[in-house]
N, C-alpha and C positions, 0 to 999 in steps of 0.2 A: 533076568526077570522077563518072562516072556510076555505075562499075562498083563496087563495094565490093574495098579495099585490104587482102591479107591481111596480116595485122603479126604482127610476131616475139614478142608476148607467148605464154606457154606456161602453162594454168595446171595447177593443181596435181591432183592427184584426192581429195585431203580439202578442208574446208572452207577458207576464203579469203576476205579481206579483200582489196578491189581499190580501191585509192584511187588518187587522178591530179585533178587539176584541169579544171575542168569544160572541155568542148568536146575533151577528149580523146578523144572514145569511145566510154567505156567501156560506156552503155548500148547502141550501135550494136554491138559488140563479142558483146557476151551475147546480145541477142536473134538474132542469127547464129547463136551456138555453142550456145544453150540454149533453142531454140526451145520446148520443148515446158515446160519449167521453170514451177514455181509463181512466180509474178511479183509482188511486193509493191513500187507504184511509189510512194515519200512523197512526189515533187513534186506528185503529184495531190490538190489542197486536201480533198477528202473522204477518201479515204485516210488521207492524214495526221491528220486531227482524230480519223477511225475507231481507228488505232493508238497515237494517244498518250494515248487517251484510257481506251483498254482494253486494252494491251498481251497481255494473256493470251488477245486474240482468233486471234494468229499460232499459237499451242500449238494451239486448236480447227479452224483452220483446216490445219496439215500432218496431227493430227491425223485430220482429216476425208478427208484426200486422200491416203491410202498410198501410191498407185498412184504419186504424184511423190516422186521419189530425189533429185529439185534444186532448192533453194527460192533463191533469189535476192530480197533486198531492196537495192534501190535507194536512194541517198542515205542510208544508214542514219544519221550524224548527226543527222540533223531527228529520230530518236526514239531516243534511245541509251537510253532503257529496256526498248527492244527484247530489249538484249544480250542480259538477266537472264531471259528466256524463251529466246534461243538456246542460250545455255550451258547452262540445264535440258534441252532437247533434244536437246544434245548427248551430256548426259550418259547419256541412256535410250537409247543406240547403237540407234538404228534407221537407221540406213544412209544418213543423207539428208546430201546434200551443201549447208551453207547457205553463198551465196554473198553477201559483204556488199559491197555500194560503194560511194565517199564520195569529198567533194572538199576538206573538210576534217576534219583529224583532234582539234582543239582540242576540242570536246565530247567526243569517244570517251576521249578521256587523261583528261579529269576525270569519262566517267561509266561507266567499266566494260571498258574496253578488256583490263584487264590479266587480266580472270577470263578472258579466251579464249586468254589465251598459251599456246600449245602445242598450241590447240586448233581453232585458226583462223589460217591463215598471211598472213603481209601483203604481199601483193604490190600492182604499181603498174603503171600506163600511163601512157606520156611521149606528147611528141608523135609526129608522122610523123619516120620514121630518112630519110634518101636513100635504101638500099636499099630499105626497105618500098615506096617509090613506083616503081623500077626506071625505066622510061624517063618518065615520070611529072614527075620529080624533076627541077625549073627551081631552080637554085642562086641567079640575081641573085634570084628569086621571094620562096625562102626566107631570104637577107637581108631583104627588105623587107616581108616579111610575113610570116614565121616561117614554121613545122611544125604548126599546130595543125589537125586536121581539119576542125573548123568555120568556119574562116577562108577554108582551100584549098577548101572545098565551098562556097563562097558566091562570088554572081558579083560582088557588091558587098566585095571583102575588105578594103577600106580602111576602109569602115564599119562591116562586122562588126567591123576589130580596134580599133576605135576606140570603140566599143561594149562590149567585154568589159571591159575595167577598170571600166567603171563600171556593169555586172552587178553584179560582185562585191562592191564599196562596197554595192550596193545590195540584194543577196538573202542577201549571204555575211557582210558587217562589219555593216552597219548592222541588216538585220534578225536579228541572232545575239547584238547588242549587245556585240557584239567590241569597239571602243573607245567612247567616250563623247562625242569630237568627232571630226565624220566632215572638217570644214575641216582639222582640223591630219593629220588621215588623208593625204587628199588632196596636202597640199603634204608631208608627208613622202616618199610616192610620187614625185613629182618631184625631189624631192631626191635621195632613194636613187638615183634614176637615172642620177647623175652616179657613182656606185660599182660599177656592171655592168662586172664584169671589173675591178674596181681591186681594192687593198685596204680592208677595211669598216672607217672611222673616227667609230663612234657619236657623238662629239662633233664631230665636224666636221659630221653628219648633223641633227645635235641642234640646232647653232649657227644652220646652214642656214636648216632649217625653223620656226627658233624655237620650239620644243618642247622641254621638261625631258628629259634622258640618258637617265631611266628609263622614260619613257614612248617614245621614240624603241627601246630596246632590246627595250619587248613587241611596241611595231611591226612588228619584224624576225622577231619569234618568232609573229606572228599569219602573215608571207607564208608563213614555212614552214611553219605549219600547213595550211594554205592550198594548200601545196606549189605556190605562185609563184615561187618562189625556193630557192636551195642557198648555204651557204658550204661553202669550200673551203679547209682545213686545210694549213699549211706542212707538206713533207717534210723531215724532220732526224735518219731512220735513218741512224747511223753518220756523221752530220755533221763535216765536218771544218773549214767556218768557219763562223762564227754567223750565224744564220739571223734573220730579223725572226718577229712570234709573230701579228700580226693575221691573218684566215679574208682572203681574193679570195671576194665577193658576186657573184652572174649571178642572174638571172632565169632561169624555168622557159623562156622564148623570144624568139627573137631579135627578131620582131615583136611582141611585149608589150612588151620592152624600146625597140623604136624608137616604142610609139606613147604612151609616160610620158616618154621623153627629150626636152626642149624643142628647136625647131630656129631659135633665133632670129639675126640678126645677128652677133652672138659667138661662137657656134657652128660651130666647121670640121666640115663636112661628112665628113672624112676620120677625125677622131677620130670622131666616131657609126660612120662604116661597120666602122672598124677595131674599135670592140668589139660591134657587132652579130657581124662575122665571131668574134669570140675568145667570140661568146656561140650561137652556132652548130655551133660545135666544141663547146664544154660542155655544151650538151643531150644532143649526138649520146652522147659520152664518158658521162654517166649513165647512160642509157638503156640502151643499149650492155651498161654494166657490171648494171645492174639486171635484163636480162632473160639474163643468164650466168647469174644467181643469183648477185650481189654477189660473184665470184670475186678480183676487183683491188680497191683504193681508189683511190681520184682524190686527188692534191696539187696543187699549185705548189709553186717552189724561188723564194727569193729572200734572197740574203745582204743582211748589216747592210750591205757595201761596194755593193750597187747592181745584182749580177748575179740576172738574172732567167730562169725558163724556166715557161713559160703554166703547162704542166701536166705531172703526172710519173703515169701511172699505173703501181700494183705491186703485185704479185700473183706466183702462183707462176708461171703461164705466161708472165706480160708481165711485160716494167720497160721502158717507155718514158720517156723527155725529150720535150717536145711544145714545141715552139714556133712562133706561129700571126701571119703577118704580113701587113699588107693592102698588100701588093704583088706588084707584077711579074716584079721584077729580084730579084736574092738580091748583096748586098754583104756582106763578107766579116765587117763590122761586126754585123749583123744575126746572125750565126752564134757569137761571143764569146760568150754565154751555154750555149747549147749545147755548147759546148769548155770551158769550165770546167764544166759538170757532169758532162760525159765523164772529165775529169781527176780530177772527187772518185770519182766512179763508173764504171769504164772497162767496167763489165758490161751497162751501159743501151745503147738503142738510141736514137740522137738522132736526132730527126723535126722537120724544117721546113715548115710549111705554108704555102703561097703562094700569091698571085691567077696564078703563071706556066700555061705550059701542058705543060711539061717536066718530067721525072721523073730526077732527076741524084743521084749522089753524088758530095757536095764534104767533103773533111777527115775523112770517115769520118762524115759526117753527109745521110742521108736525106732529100731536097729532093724534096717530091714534092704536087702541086697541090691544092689543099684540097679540089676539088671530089670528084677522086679517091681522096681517101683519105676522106669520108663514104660513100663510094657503096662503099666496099670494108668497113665496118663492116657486115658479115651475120652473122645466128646461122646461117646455113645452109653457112657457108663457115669455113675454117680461117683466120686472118690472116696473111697474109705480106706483107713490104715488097717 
């Protein structure tokens, strides 16, 4: 990708927090749109020691430079005592837009995050949409090596994604001191991997990787700080048979998730690809919903009896049923969950997504190719089936 990829993020015109997991972007993103922007980079080892060591030098330095209306700090994490000079200059309204971004948020929540509520907005970048890459956009591609811009820009993408999980072990967990054994880290990671796109069973996870519950459970809570990861919430508005109560866990990307999931002997090739695809669709569907300005929520449905539907997104515009299948053909079998949530819900729109290449309606439910219906997920465009 030679060209630079415009992406449907929109930001805001007050200050703003832009958090996304690394290799998303986000600095590629800013120095496009804010070229001229006071720039405070913390990956850079002198920098960094410079600001954490004298935080009050960022006040002398906007300070000293009136003439920039847009301050921009990078990785803000690595010095969250930052805040506590941004907030002061927030508060002397001198007009300057501070732009903060971060890949994880776990230090910001324990050091200061909340003095900016109201005062700095939190926005996010996901990976690459289908749409963003327009003809661009190789769907077996992004199965097998996800959406992340760092991946798709590298000519070696196998190595690159194979590569980034153990970045982050190594620059984001271990040097953060985010857990205290990075081995039981590690084989937790694999473990979990068996739960992309299932429902999350902490002790099943726990038993796995032979790690104590509670520590399996902060595990969960570091990816999402991390924002490697989402769980996803049962829908049970106006429920009419009982619903199970565990979150469905994905990973932030389909090639994150394919390069933590083991592929050995025991391993059917078909369950990988099928939740690769069902983890494909959930990126898009966040992302999606994130850069509306959180207009929907994202569910799953699945009753106590065994009827299931991927995802249900709802919202005042949309009430979608989503169900998301790695195949071909469409059997009548396949569509039973979709038909029972139509039945609890006859106001929902029921969407099948499939490997076919056909755009059909069967039973009053929307069968329409998966490829197609990411590539029709644009903020530039109205949605219609």
């Amino acid at each position: 990708m030679a060209t630079l990829i415009p992406r449907f993020f929109t930001a805001p015109k007050e200050s703003f927090f832009l958090f996304g997991p690394r290799g998303t972007g986000k600095s590629t993103w800013l120095k496009e749109n804010y070229a001229s922007a006071l720039w405070i980079d913390l990956l850079d080892p002198e920098t960094f020691r410079l600001y954490t060591a004298y935080p009050e030098r960022l006040s002398e330095l906007v300070l000293g430079n009136p003439e920039k209306k847009t301050v921009v700090i990078d990785e803000v994490q690595k010095a969250p005592e930052l805040l506590n000079v941004v907030h002061s200059l927030i508060e002397k309204k001198l007009g300057i837009q501070f732009i903060l971004t971060g890949s994880s948020s776990r230090k910001l929540k324990r050091s200061g995050v909340d003095l900016l509520a109201g005062r700095a907005l939190k926005k996010s970048l996901h990976p690459f949409m289908a749409a963003e890459l327009t003809h661009e956009f190789d769907f077996g591609n992004s199965l097998k090596y996800g959406m992340l811009p760092l991946v798709l820009e590298s000519k070696n993408k196998q190595d690159t994604l194979n590569s980034y999980v153990a970045l982050y072990i190594q620059e984001e967990v271990q040097a953060e001191g985010l857990v205290r054994n990075i081995g039981n880290f590690s084989r937790f990671l694999e473990a979990i991997s068996f739960s992309h796109g299932s429902l999350l069973n902490i002790s099943n996870v726990a038993r796995e990787c032979q790690v104590e519950r509670k520590v399996v459970e902060n595990y969960v809570t570091i990816l999402e700080d991390l924002m490697l990861s989402h769980r996803i919430g049962v829908f049970s508005k106006r429920a009419k048979r009982a619903t199970v109560t565990h979150s469905k866990f994905y990973f932030f990307d389909a090639g994150v998730f394919r390069s933590l999931r083991p592929a050995g002997p025991l391993d059917r090739s078909e369950e990988i690809d099928g939740a690769a695809l069902e983890g494909l669709v959930a990126q898009h569907l966040i992302a999606w919903n994130s850069y509306r300005g959180e207009k929907t929520s994202l569910f799953y449905w699945r009753t106590r009896a065994g009827s299931e539907v991927d995802f249900v997104v709802y919202g005042k515009d949309f009430f979608w049923a989503i169900e998301v299948k790695n195949t071909a053909k469409i059997s009548d079998s396949d569509l039973r969950s979709l038909q029972a949530f139509k039945d609890d819900y006859p106001e929902a729109q029921a969407i099948f997504l499939y490997r076919g290449k056909e755009k059909l309606l069967k039973k009053g439910i929307h069968c329409i190719p998966c490829e197609q219906f990411l590539q029709k997920l644009n903020m530039n465009k109205i949605f219609k089936l």
